[in-house]
C-alpha positions in Angstrom: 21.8 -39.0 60.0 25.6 -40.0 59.9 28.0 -36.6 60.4 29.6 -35.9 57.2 32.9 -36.0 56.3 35.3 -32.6 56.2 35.8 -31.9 52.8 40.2 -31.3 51.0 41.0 -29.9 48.4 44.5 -31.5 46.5 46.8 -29.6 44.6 49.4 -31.8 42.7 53.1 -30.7 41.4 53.1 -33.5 39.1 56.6 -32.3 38.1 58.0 -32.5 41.6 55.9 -36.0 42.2 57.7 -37.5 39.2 61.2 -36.3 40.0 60.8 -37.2 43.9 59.3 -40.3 43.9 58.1 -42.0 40.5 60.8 -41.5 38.1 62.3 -44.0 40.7 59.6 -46.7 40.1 58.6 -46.1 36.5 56.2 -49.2 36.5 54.0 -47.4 39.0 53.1 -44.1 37.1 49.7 -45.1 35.8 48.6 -43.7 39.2 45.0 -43.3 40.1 45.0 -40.1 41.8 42.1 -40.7 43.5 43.3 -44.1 45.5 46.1 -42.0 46.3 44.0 -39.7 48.6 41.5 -42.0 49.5 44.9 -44.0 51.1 46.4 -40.4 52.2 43.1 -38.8 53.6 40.6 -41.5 54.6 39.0 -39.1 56.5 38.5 -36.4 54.0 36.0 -36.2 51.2 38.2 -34.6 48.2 36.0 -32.4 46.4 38.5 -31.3 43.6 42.1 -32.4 42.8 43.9 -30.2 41.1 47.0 -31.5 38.7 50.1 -29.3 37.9 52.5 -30.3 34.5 53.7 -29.4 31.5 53.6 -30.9 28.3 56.8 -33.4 28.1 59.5 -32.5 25.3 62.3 -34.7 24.6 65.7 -34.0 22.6 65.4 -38.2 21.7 63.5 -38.5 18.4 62.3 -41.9 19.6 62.0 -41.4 23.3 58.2 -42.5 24.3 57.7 -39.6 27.3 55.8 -38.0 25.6 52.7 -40.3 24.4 53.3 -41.9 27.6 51.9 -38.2 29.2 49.5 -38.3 26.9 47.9 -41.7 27.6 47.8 -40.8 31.0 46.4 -37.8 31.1 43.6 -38.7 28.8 42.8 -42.1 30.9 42.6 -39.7 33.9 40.6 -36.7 32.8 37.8 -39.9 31.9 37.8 -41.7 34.9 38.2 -38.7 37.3 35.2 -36.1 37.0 37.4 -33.9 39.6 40.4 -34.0 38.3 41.5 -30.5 36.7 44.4 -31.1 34.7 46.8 -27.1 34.5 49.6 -27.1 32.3 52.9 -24.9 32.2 55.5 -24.5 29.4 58.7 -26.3 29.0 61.2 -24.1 27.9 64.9 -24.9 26.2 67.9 -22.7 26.1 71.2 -22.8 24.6 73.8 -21.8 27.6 77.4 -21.6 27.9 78.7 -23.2 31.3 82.5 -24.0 32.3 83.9 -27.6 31.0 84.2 -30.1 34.0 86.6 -30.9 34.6 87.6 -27.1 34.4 90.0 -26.4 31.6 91.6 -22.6 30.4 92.0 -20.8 27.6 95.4 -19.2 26.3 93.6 -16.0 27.7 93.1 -17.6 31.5 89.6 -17.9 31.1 87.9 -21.1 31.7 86.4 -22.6 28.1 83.0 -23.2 28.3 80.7 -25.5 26.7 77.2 -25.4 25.2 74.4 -27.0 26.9 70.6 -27.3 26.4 68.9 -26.6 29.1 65.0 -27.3 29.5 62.8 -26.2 32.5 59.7 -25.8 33.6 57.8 -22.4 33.6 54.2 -21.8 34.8 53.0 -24.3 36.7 54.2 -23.8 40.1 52.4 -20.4 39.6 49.3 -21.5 38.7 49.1 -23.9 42.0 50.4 -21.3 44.4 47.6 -18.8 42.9 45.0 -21.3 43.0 45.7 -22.7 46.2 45.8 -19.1 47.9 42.4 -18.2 45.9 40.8 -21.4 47.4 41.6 -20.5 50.5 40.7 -17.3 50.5 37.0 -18.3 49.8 36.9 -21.1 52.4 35.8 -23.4 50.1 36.7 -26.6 52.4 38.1 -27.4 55.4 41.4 -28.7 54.5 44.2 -27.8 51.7 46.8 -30.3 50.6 50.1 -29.5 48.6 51.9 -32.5 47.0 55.3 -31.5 46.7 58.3 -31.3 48.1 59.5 -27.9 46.4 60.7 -25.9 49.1 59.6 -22.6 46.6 56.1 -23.4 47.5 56.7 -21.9 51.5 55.8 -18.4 51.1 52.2 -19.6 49.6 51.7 -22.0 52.6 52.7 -19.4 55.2 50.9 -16.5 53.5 47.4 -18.9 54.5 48.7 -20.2 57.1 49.3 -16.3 58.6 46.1 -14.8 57.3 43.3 -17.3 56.7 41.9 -19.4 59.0 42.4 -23.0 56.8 43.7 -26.4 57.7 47.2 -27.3 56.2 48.5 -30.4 55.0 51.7 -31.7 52.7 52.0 -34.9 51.4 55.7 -35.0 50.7 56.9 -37.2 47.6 60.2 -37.8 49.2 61.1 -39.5 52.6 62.7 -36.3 54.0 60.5 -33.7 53.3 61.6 -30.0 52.5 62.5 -28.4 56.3 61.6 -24.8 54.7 57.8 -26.7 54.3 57.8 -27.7 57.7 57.1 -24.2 59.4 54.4 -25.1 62.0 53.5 -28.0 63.8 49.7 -26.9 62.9 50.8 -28.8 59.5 49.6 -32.4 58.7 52.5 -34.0 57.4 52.4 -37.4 55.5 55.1 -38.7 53.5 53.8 -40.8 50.5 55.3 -44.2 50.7 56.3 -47.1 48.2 53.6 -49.0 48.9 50.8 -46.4 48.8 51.7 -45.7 45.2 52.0 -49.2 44.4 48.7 -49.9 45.8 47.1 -46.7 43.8 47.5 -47.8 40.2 44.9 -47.1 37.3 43.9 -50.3 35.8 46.4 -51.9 33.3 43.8 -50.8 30.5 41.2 -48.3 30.6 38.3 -48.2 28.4 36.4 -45.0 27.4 34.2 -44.4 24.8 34.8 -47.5 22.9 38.5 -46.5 22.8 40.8 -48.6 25.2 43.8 -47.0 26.8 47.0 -49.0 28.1 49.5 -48.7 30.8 52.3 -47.5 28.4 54.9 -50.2 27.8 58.0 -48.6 29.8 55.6 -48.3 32.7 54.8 -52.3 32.9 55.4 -53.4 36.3 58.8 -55.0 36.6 60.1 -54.8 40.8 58.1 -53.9 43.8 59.6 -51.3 45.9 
């Protein structure tokens, strides 16, 4: 009987993954997040992949982001029975921040300028708890962040210190985070071009009856 497999489980800032690497090559973010760690971990059996975002809000009336997210996410959550998709919040604010370049009042204080500012709450949470949880129950043999957030150390070395679990990154951008790379007990991959170009969802999925398609602004176009 042939040896089986060690099993991973993934855990995905799909926030991070965008900025780092795919908002770069928009034509290749109908990923298939299972070719990506089949590619990434051939020697793993994934038993779960977990998937980190936030609902997309956009101050363009006409901007597409948003029913692009939603296309993908539903063509994933059919095609992928171990995907489990957590979201966060985005969150806009009203701030007041110096002009650039710097001017100043009559009073010698700098005039300052209102700006919205949107960010993500929530989700970086949820994958640090989860990933910790996991751990602690030694429910596989290996745990894999993708992201390059340097916030997401003191979750790594908090199992890395106190539960015997195997640790790997798979780093979005070509230079990952130096913060991330604490111990050489890590497994460090960086996910290339070509792995991502090679791990695309097909150009239209069908489920139920209902066909999904690649969203239009994600049509391929160049080849990293």
């Amino acid at each position: 009987m042939p040896n089986e497999r060690p099993t991973a489980i993934v855990y995905i800032d799909g926030l991070n993954l965008d900025r780092q690497l795919l908002d770069r090559y928009p034509q290749y973010k109908w990923l298939d997040l299972v070719k990506l760690c089949q590619l990434l971990l051939p020697s793993y059996e994934v038993k779960q992949i977990n998937y980190y975002t936030s609902r997309l809000r956009s101050i363009r009336p006409k901007s597409r982001a948003p029913n692009n997210q939603d296309a993908y996410l539903f063509a994933l959550q059919s095609l992928v029975p171990t995907l489990n998709i957590t979201f966060g919040k985005m969150i806009s604010r009203d701030k007041l921040y110096p002009q650039v370049p710097l001017r100043i009042d009559y009073l010698g204080d700098p005039v300052l300028a209102k700006v919205r500012v949107t960010q993500e709450k929530g989700s970086d949470v949820a994958l640090a708890s989860q990933m910790v949880f996991d751990a602690m129950r030694s429910l596989v043999e290996l745990y894999v962040l993708v992201s390059n957030d340097s916030d997401f150390e003191p979750t790594l070395r908090l199992i890395h210190r106190h539960v015997d679990a195997k640790l790997a990154i798979l780093s979005p951008s070509h230079k990952p985070s130096p913060s991330l790379l604490f111990s050489k007990e890590l497994v460090v991959r960086t996910i290339r071009d070509s792995v991502i170009a090679a791990s695309q969802l097909p150009d239209v999925v069908v489920v139920g009856g209902n066909r999904v398609s690649r969203p239009s602004d994600w049509l391929k176009s160049r080849t990293p």
